[in-house]
N, C-alpha and C positions, 0 to 999 in steps of 0.2 A: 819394208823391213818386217823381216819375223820376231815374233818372242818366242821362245823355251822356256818353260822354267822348269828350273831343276832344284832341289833342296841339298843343302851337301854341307857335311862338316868334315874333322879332322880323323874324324872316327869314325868315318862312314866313303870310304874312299871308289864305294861301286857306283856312285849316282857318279863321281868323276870318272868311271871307267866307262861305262856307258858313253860320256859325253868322249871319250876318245877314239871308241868303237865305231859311234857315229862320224866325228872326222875322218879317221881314215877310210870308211866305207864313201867318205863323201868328198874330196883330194882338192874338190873349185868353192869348196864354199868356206867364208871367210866368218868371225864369229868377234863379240866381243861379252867378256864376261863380267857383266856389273854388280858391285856388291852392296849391299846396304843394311844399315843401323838400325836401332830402337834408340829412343831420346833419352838413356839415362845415362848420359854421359855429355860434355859439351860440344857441340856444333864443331870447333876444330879436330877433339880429340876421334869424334865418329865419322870426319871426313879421314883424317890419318887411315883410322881404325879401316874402314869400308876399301882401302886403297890398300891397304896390304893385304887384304882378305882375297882380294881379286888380284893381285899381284900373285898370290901363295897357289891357286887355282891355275893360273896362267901357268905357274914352272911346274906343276905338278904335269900337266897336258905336253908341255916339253921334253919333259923328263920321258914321258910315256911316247914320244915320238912324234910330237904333230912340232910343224916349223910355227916359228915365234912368230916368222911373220905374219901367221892365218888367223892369229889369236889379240886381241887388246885388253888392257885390265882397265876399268873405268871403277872407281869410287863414288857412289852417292850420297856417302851417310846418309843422314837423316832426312835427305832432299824428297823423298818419293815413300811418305809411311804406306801402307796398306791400311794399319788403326790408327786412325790419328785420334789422339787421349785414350791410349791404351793404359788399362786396368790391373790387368794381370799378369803373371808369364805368357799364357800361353797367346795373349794377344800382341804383346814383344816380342816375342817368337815370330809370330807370323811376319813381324817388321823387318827382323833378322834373316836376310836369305842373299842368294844370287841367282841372278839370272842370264840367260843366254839370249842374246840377240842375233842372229843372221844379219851379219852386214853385206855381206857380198857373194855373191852366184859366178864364179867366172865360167866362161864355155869353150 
């Protein structure tokens, strides 16, 4: 399996347009877009959290034409830090992101 990583918020809709560009240039490959947390919230609420994030990613990639079925939303919260005892913003930042996984190549 592959990783992407892509950085993307709600405000910044061309790192998702890219990853759309890229599907349709690419019609056999199959993806799933995991999201994840910073710890300053509880263990349930940043699993919720992290799950709609990548839920909200998922319909946006629908919306813009790729089949639902090429796509999965997978939620991490807080499972996978990058800073573990992060200090600052910018290092919950970096905790906060989604990424792209290539799960499948069809031919």
């Amino acid at each position: 399996m592959t990783w992407i990583k892509l950085t993307f918020d709600r405000t910044r809709p061309s790192e998702l347009d890219k990853l759309v560009d890229f599907l349709k240039d690419n019609p056999n490959i199959t993806v799933e877009l995991g999201s994840h947390t910073d710890t300053r919230a509880t263990d349930e609420y940043n699993q919720d959290l992290s799950q709609r994030r990548a839920e909200s990613a998922v319909k946006y990639l629908i919306q813009n034409g790729i089949d639902q079925e090429r796509i999965k939303a997978k939620g991490y919260g807080e499972t996978q830090l990058l800073v573990k005892d992060a200090q600052d913003e910018e290092e919950h930042q970096r905790n906060r992101r989604t990424e792209i996984k290539i799960t499948g190549i069809k031919k």
